[in-house]
N, CA and C atoms as a LAMMPS dump frame, in Angstrom:
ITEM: TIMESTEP
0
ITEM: NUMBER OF ATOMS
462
ITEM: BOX BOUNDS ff ff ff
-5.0000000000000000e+02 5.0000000000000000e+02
-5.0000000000000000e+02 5.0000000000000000e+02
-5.0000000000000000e+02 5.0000000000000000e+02
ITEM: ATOMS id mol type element x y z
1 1 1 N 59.545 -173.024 159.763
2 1 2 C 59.053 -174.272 159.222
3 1 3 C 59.783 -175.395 159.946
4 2 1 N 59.174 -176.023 160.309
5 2 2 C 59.577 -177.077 161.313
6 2 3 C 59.533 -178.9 160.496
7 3 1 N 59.945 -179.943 161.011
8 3 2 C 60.372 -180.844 160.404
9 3 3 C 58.485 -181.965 159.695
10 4 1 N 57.698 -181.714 160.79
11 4 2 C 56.542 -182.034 160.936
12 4 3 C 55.837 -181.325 159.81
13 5 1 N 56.42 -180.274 159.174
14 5 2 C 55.367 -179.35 158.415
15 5 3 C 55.862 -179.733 156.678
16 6 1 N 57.477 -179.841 157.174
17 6 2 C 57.983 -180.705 155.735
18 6 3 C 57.248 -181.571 155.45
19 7 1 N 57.42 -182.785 156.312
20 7 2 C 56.604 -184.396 156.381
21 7 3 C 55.476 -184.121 155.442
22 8 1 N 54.645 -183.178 155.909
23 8 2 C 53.028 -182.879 155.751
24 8 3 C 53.506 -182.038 154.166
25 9 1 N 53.936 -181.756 153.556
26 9 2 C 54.36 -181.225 152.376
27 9 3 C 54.622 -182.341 151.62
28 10 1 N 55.333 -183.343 151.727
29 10 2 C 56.163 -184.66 150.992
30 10 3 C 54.786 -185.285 150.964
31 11 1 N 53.848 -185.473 152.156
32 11 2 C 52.754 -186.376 151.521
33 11 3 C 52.131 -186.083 150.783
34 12 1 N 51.105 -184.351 151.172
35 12 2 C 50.808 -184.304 150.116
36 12 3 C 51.134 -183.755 148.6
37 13 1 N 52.346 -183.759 148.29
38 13 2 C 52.849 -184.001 146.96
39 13 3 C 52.779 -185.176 146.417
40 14 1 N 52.894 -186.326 147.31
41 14 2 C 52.47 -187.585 147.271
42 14 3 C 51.43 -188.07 146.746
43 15 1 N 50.674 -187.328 147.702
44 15 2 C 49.195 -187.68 147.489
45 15 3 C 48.321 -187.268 146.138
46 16 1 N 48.859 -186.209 145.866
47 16 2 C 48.254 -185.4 144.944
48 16 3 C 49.485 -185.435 143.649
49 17 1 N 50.255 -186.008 143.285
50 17 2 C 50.76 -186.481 142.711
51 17 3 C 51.932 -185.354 142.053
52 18 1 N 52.193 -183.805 142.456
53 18 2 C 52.782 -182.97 142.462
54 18 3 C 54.135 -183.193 141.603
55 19 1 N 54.852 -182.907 140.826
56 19 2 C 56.432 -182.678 140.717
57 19 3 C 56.842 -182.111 141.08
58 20 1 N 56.593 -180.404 141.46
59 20 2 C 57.443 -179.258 142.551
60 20 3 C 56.356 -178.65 143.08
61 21 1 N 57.209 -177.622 144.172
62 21 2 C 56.37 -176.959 145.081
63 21 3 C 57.765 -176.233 145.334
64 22 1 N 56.938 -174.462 145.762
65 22 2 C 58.245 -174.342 146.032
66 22 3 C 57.28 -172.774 147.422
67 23 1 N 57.625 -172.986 148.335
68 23 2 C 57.376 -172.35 149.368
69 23 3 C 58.065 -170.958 150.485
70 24 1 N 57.956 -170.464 151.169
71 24 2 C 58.415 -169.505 151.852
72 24 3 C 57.589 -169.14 152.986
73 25 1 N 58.366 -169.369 154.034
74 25 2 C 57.738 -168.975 155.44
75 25 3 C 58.878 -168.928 156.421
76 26 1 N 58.557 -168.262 157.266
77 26 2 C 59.511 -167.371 158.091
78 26 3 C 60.622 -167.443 157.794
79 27 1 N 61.02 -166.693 156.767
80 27 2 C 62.092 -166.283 156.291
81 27 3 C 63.411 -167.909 155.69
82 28 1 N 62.307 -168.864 155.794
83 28 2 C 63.448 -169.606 154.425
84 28 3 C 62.297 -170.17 153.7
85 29 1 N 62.764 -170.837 152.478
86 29 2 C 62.325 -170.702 151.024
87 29 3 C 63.048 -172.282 150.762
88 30 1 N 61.893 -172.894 150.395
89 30 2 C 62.016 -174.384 150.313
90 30 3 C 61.763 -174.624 148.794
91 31 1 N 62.303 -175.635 148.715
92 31 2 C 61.787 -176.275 146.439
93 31 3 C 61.843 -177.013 147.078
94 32 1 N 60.757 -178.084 146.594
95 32 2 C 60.888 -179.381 146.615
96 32 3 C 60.383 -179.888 145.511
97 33 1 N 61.109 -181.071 144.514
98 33 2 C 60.712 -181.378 142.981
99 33 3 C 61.214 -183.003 143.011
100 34 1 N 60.234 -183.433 142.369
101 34 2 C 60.634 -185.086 141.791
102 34 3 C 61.946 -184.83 140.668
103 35 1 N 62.79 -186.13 141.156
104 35 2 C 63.473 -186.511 140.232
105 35 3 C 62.797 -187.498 139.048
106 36 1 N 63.794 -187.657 137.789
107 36 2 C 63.151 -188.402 136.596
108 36 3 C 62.608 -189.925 136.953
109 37 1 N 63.605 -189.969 138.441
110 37 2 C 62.608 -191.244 139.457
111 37 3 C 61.945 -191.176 139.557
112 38 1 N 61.214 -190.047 140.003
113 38 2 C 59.674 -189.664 141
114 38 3 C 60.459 -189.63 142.398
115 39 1 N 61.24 -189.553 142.56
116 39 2 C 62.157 -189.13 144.134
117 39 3 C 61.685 -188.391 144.23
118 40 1 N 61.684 -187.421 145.994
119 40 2 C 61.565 -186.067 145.905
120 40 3 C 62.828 -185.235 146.223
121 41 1 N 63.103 -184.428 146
122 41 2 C 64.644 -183.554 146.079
123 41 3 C 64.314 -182.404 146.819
124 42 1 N 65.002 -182.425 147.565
125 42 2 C 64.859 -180.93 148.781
126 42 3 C 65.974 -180.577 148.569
127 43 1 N 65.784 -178.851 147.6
128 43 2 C 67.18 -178.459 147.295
129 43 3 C 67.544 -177.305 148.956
130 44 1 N 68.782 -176.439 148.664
131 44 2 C 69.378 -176.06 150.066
132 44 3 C 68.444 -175.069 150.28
133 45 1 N 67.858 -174.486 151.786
134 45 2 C 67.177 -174.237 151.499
135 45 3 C 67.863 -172.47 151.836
136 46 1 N 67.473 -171.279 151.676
137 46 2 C 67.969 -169.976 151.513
138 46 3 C 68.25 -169.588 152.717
139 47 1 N 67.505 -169.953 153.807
140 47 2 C 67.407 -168.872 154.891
141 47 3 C 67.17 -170.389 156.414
142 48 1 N 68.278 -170.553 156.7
143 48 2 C 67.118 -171.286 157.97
144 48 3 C 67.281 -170.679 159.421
145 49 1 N 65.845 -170.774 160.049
146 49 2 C 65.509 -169.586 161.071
147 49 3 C 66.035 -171.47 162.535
148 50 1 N 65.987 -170.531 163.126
149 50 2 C 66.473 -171.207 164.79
150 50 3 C 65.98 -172.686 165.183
151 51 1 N 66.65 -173.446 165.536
152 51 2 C 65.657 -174.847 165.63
153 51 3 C 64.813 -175.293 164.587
154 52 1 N 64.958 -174.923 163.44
155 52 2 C 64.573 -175.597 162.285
156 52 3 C 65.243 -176.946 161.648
157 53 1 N 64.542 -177.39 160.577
158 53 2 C 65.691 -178.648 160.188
159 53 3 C 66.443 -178.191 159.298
160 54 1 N 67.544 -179.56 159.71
161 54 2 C 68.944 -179.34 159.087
162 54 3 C 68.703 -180.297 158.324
163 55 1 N 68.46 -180.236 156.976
164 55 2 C 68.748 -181.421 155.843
165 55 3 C 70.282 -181.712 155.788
166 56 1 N 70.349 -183.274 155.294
167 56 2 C 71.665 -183.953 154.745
168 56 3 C 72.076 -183.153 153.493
169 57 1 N 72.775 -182.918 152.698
170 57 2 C 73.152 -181.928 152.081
171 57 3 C 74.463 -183.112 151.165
172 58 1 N 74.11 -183.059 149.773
173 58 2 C 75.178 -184.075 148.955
174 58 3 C 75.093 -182.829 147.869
175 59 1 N 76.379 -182.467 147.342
176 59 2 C 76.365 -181.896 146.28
177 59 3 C 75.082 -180.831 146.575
178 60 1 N 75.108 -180.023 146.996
179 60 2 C 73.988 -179.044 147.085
180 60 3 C 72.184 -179.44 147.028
181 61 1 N 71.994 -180.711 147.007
182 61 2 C 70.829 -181.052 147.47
183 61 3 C 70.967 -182.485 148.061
184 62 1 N 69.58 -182.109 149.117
185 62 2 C 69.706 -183.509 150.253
186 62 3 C 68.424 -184.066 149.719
187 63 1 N 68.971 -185.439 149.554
188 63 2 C 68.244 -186.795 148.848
189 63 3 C 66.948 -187.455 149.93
190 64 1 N 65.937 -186.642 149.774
191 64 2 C 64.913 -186.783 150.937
192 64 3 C 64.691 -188.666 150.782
193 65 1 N 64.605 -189.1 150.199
194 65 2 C 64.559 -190.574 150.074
195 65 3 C 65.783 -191.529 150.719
196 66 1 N 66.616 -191.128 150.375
197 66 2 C 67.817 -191.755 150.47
198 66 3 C 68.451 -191.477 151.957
199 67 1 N 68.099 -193.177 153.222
200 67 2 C 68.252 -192.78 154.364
201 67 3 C 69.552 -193.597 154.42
202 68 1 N 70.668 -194.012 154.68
203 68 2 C 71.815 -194.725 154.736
204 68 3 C 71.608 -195.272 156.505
205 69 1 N 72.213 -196.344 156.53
206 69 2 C 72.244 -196.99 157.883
207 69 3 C 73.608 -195.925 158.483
208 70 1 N 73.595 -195.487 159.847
209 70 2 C 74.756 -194.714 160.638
210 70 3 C 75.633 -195.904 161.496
211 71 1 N 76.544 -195.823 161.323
212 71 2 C 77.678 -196.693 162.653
213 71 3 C 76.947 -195.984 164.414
214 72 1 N 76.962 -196.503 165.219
215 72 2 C 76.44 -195.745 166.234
216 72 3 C 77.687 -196.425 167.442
217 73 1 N 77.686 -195.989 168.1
218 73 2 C 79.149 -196.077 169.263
219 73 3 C 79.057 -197.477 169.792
220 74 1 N 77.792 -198.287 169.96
221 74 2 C 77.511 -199.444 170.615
222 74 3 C 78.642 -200.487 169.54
223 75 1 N 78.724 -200.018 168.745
224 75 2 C 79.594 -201.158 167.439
225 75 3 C 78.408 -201.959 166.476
226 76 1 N 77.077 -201.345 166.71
227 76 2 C 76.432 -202.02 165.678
228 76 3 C 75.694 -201.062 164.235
229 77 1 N 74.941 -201.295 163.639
230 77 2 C 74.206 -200.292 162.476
231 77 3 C 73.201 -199.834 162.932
232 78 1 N 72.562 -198.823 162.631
233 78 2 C 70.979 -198.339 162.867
234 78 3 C 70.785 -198.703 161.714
235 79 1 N 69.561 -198.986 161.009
236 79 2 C 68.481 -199.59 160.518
237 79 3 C 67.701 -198.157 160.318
238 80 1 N 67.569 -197.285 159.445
239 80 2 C 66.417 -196.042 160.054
240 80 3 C 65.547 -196.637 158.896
241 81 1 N 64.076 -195.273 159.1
242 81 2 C 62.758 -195.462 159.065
243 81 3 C 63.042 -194.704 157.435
244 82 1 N 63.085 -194.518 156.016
245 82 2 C 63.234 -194.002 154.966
246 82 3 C 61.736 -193.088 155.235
247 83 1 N 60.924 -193.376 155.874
248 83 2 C 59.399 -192.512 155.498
249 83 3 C 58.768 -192.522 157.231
250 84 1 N 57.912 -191.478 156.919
251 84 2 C 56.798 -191.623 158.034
252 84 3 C 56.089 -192.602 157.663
253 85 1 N 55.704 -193.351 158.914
254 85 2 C 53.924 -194.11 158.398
255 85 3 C 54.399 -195.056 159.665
256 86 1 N 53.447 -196.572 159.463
257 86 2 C 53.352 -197.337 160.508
258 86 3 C 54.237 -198.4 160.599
259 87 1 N 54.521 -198.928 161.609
260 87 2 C 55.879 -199.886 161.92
261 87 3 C 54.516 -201.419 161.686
262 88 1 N 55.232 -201.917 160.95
263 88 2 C 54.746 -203.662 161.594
264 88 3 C 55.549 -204.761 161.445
265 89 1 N 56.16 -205.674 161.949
266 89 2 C 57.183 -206.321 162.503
267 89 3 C 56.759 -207.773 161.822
268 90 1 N 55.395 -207.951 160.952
269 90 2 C 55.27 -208.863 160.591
270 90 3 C 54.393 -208.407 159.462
271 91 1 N 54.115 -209.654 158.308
272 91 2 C 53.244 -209.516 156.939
273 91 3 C 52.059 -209.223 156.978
274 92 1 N 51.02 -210.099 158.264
275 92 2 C 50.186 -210.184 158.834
276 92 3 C 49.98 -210.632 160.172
277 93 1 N 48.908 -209.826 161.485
278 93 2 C 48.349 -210.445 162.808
279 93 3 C 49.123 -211.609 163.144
280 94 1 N 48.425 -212.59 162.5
281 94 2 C 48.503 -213.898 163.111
282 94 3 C 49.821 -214.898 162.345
283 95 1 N 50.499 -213.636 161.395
284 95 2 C 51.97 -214.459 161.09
285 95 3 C 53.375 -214.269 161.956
286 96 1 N 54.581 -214.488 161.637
287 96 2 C 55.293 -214.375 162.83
288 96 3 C 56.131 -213.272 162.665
289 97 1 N 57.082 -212.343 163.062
290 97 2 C 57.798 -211.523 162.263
291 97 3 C 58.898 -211.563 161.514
292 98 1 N 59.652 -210.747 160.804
293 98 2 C 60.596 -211.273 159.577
294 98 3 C 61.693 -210.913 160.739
295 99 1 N 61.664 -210.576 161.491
296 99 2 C 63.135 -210.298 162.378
297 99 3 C 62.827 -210.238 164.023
298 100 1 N 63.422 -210.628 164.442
299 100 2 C 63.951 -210.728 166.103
300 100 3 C 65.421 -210.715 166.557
301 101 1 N 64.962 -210.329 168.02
302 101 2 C 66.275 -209.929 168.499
303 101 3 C 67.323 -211.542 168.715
304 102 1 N 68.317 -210.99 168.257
305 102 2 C 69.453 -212.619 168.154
306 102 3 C 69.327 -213.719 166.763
307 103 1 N 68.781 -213.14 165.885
308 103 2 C 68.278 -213.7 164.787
309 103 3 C 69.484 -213.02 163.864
310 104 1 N 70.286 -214.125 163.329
311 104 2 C 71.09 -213.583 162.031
312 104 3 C 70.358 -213.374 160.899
313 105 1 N 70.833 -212.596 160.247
314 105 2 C 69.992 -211.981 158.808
315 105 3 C 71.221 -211.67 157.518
316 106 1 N 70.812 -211.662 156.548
317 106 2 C 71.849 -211.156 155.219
318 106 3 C 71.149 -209.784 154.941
319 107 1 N 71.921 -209.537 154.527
320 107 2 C 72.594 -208.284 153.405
321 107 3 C 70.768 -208.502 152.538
322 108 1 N 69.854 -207.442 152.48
323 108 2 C 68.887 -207.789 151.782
324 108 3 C 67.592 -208.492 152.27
325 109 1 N 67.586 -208.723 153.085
326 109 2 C 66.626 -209.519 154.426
327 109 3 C 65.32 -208.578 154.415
328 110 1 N 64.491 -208.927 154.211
329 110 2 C 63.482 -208.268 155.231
330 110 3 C 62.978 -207.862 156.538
331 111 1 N 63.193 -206.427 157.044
332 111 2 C 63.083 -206.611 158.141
333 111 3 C 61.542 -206.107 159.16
334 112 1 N 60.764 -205.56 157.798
335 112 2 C 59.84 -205.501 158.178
336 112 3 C 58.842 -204.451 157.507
337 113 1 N 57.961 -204.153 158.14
338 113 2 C 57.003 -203.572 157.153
339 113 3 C 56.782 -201.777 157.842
340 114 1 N 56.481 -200.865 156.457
341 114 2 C 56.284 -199.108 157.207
342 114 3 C 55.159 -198.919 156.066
343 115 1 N 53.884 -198.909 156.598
344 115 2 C 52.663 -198.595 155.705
345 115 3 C 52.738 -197.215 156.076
346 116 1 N 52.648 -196.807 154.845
347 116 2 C 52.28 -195.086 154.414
348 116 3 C 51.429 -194.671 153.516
349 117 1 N 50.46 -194.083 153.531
350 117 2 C 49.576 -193.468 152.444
351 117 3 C 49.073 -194.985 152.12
352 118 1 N 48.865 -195.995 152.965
353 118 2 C 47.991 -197.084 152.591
354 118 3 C 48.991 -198.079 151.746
355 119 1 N 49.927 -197.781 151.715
356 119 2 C 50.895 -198.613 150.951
357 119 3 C 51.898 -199.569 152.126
358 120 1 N 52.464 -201.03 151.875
359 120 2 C 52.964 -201.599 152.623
360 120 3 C 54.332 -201.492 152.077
361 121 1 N 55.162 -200.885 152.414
362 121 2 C 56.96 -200.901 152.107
363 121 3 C 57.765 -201.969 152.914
364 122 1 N 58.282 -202.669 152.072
365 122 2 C 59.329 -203.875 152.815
366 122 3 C 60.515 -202.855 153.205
367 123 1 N 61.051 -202.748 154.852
368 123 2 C 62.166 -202.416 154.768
369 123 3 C 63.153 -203.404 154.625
370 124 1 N 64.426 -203.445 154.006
371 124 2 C 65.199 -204.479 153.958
372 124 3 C 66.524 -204.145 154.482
373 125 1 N 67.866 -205.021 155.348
374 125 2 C 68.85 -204.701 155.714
375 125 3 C 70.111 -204.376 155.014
376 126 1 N 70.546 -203.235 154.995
377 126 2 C 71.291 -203.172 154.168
378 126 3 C 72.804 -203.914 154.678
379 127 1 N 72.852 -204.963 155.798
380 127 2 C 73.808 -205.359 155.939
381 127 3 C 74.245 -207.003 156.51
382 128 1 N 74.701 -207.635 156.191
383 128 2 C 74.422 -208.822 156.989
384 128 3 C 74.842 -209.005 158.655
385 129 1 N 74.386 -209.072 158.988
386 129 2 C 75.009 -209.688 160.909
387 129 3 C 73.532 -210.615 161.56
388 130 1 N 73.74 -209.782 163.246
389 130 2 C 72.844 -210.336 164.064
390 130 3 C 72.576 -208.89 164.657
391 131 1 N 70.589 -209.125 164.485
392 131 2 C 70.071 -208.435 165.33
393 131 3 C 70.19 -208.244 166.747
394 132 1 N 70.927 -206.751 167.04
395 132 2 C 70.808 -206.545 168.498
396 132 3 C 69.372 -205.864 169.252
397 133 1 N 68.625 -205.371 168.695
398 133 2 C 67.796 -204.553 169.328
399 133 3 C 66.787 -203.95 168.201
400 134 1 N 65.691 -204.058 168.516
401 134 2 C 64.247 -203.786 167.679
402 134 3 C 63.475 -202.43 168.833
403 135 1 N 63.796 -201.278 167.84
404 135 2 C 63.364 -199.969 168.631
405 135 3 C 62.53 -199.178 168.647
406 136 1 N 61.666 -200.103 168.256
407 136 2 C 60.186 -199.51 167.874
408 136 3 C 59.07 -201.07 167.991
409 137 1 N 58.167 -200.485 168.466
410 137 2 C 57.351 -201.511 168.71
411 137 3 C 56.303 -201.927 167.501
412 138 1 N 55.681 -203.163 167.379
413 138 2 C 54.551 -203.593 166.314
414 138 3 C 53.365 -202.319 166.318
415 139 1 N 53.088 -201.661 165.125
416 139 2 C 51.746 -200.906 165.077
417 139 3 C 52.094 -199.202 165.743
418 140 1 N 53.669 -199.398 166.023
419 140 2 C 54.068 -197.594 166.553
420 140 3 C 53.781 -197.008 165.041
421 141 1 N 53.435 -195.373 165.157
422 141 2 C 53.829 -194.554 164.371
423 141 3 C 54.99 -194.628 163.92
424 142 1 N 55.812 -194.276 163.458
425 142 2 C 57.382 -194.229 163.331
426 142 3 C 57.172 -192.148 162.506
427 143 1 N 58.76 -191.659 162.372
428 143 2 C 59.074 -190.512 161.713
429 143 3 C 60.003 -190.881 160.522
430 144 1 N 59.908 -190.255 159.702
431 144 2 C 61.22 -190.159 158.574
432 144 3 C 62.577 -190.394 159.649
433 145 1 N 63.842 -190.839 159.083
434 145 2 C 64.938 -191.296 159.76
435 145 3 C 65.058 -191.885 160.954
436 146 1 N 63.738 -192.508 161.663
437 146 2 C 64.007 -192.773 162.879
438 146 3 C 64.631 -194.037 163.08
439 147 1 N 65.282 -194.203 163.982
440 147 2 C 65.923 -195.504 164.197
441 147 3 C 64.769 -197 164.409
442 148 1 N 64.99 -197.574 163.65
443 148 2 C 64.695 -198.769 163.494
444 148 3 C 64.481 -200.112 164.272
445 149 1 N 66.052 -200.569 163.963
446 149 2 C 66.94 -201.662 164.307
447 149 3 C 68.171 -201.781 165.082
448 150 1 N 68.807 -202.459 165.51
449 150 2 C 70.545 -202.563 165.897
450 150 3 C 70.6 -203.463 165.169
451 151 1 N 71.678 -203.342 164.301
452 151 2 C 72.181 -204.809 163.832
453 151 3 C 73.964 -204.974 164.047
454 152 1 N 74.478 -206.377 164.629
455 152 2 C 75.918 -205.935 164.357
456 152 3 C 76.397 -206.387 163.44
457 153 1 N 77.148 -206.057 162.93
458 153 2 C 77.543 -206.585 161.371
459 153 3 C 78.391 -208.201 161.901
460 154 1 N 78.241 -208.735 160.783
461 154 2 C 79.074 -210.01 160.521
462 154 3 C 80.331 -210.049 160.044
């Protein structure tokens, strides 16, 4: 089971409005169940076969929602993607975007938009500085955790 086949599991639990699922294929054995949030929880999983994914792992289950910004060697934050779906850098076409490169921002900022399942999600910064680098383009696909943003902190 590969990371692409998870993805495609989380939506449609999504979609179809699911609380658990619990699966088995080549030899590992997945649960996946809403929390009293409606989170979804990917507990550990039994068996994982070669080049498969490695979930984050807190207390014996990894918080499929919960993406934290990483320190990265340049000295600034990544910004990641919390979901699959579409990148857009602004509200609408013909408006301007909530972030650019060299643009200071706070703690809470908007930095832009990831439509999924038809839904528009504000991502917001979890830190204050100045944008170094925007790593994904207007209207890309994006993946769960993918890098985002640079921001350097203030």
């Amino acid at each position: 089971m590969n990371i692409k086949e998870i993805k495609e599991i989380l939506g449609l639990m999504r979609e179809h409005d699911l609380c658990e699922i619990e699966l088995e294929k080549e030899g590992m054995k997945l649960k996946l169940r809403k929390n009293i949030a409606g989170q979804i929880v990917m507990e550990r999983p039994m068996a994982m076969p070669q080049g498969g994914f490695a979930p984050r792992h807190e207390g014996g289950a990894a918080q499929v929602h919960d993406v934290p910004s990483a320190e990265v060697p340049m000295g600034g934050t990544l910004v990641r993607s919390p979901m699959v779906g579409t990148f857009y850098s602004a509200p609408a076409p013909d408006q301007p975007p909530y972030a650019s490169v060299g643009q200071t921002i706070k703690e809470g900022d908007v930095l832009c938009i990831v439509e999924a399942m038809k839904l528009m999600n504000e991502i917001k910064s979890d830190v204050s500085g100045v944008i170094e680098e925007i790593l994904v383009d207007n209207g890309d696909p994006i993946e769960f955790d993918q890098p985002l943003f640079r921001i350097k902190k203030a």
